[in-house]
C-alpha positions in Angstrom: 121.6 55.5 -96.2 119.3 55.5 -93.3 115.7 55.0 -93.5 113.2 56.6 -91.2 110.1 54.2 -89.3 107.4 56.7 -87.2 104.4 55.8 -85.3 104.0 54.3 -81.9 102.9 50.5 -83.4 106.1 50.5 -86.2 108.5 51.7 -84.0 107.7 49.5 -81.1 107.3 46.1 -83.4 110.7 47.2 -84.9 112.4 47.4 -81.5 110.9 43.8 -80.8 111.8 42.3 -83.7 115.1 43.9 -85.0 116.5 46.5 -82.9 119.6 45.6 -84.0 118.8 47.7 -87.0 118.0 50.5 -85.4 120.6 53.8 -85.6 118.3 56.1 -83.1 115.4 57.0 -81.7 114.0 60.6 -81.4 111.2 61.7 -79.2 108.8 64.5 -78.7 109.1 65.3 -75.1 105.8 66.9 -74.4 103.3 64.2 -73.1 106.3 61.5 -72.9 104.1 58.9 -71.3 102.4 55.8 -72.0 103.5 53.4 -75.0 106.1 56.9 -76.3 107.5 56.6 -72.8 107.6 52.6 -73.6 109.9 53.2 -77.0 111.9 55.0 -74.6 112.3 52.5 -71.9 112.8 50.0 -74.2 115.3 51.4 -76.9 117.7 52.2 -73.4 117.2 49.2 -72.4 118.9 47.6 -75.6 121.4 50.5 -75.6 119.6 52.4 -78.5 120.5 56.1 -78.7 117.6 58.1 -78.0 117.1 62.0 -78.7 114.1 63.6 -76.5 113.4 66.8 -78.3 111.0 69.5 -77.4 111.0 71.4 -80.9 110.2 68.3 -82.8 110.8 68.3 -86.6 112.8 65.4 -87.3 114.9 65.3 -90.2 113.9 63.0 -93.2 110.4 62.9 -92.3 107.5 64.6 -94.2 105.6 67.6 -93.1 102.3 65.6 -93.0 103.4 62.5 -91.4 101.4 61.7 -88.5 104.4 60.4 -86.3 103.1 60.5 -83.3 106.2 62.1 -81.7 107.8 59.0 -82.0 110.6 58.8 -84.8 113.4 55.5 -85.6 116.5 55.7 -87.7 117.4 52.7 -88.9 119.9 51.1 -91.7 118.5 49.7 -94.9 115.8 47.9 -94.9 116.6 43.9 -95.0 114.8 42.1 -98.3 114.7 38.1 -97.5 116.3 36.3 -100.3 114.1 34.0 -102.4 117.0 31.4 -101.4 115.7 32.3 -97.1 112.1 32.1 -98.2 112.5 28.7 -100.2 114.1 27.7 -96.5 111.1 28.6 -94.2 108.2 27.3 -96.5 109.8 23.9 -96.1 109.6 24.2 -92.2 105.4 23.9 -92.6 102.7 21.8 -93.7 101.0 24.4 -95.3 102.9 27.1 -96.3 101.5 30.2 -97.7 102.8 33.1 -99.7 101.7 36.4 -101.3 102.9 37.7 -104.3 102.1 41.3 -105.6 102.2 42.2 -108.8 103.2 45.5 -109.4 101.1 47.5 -107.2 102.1 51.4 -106.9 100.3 52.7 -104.1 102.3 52.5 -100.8 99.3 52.1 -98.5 98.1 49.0 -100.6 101.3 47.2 -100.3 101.4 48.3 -96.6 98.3 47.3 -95.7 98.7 44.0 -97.3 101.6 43.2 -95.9 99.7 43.9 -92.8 97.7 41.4 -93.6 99.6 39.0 -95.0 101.0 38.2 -91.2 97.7 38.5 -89.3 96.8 36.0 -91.5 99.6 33.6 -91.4 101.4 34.1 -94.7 104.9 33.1 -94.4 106.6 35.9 -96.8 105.5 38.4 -99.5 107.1 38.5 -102.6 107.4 42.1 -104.5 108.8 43.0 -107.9 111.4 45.6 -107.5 110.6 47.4 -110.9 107.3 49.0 -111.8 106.1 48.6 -108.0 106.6 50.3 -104.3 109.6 48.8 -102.5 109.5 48.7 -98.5 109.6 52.9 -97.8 108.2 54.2 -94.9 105.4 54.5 -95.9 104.6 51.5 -96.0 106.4 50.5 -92.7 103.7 52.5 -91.1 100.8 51.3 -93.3 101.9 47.8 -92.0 101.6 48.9 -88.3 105.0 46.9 -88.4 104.2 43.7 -90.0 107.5 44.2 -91.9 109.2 43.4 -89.2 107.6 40.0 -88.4 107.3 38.8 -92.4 110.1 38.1 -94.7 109.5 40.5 -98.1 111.3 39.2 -100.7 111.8 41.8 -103.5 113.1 40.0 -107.3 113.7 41.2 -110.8 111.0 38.6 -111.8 108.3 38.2 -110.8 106.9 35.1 -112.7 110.5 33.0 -112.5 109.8 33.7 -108.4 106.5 32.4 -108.7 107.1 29.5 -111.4 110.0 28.4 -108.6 107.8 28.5 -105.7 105.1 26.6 -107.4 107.7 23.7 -108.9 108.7 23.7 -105.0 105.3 22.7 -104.7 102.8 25.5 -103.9 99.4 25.6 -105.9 99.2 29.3 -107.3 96.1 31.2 -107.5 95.6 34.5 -108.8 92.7 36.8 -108.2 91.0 38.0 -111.1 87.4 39.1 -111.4 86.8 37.3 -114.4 87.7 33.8 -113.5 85.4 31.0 -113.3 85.7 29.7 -109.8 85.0 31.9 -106.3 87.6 31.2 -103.7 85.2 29.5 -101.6 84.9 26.4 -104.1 88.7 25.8 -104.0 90.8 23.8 -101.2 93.3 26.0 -99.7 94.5 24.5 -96.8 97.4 22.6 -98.5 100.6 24.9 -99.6 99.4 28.1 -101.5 100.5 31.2 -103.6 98.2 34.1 -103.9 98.8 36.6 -106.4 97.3 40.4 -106.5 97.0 42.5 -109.3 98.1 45.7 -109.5 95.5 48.8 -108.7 94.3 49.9 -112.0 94.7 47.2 -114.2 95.1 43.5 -112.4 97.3 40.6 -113.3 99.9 40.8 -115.9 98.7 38.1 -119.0 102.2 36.6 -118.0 101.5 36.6 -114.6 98.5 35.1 -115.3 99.7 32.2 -117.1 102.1 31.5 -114.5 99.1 30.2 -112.2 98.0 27.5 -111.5 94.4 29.0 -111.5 92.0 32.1 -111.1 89.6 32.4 -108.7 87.6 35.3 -107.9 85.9 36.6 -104.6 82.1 36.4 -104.6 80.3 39.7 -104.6 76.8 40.2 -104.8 76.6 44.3 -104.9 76.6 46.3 -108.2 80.3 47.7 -108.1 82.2 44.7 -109.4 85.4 45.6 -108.1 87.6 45.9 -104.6 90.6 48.1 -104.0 93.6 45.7 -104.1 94.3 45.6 -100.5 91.0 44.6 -99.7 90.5 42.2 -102.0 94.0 40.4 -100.6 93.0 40.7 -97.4 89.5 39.2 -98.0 91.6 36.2 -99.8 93.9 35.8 -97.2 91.1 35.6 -94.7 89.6 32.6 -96.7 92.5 30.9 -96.9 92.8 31.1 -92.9 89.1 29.9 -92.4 89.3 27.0 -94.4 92.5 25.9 -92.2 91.1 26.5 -88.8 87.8 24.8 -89.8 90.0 21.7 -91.2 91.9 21.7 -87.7 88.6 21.8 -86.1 87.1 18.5 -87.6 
């Protein structure tokens, strides 16, 4: 069963990163120029059929999808294994790793994703029950990043964490109630960060499975950030506190 990729910044980080799992390429042919005339250029050049259409409604694709006249078919998407993961943390210093915990809402686990490699995670790790998989949706959300990051999707999540962490990363989970703020705590050794889902955070089994919660500082009177934020705020900390070690 194919799945379908649109959007200029998906489509072009997928035919950089894996066009070998690209089926084909369709194009709207009014105003083929600039980075659409790019995907084109670039999926012949790795022998890619391409479809230049002029009435443009591409199968599979919703109605309201802004696609930006630029459409991909490609096979399944490609979970890492847990096994692949394991491999590539042991390849850095510092590794760092993402975990979600059942979060619903495609543009969250997009856009965390997303943020997860600008950051410098080395893989995301999803549940695949109770929780949004890799659709295309969030493909585009991730401008791509899904391309460049291995997502790991298990039946479990807290056996995935409780293996990573006995391979020896120290796992924090946000959580608005816990004690410490993310500035307080050393993150530039090998860490786990886990996000809650939307509505109501961590699991309590999740919880336990960490090594500790920390919380982001917030001095306004909504007590709260949307899940995506609040990873990507994390994420960000955990990036300062490594260049600012490499800078001493």
């Amino acid at each position: 069963m194919s799945r379908v990729v649109w959007g200029l910044n998906p489509v072009l980080e997928l035919l950089k990163s894996q066009p070998d799992k690209v089926e084909e390429i369709w194009l709207a042919a009014a105003g083929l120029r600039g980075r659409r005339f790019r995907v084109l250029e670039l999926a012949r050049s790795l022998e890619i059929p391409v479809r230049v259409v002029r009435d443009f409604h591409p199968p599979k694709v919703p109605a309201e999808a802004r696609t930006q006249g630029v459409v991909a078919y490609l096979r399944e998407f490609a979970y890492a294994s847990l096994d692949e993961l394991e491999e590539r943390l042991t390849r850095s210093p510092a590794p760092l790793v993402v975990f979600l915990d059942e979060l619903t809402d495609p543009q969250n686990v997009g856009s965390l994703i997303r943020s997860a490699e600008v950051f410098g995670a080395h893989g995301v790790v999803i549940p695949k029950h109770r929780a949004a998989g890799v659709t295309p949706t969030v493909i585009k959300a991730s401008a791509g990043a899904v391309f460049h990051l291995p997502v790991v999707r298990v039946v479990n999540l807290r056996q995935a964490i409780r293996r990573l962490r006995e391979a020896g990363l120290a796992v924090y989970g946000l959580s608005a109630d816990a004690e410490r703020e993310i500035p307080e705590v050393d993150l530039t050794g090998p860490v786990g960060l886990v996000v809650g889902s939307e509505g109501r955070g961590l699991r309590e089994g999740v919880r336990r499975e960490c090594d500790e919660l920390i919380r982001i500082p917030m001095r306004g009177k909504i007590g709260s950030l949307n899940a995506a934020v609040a990873g990507a705020v994390a994420l960000y900390e955990v990036l300062r506190q490594r260049v600012l070690k490499d800078t001493r």
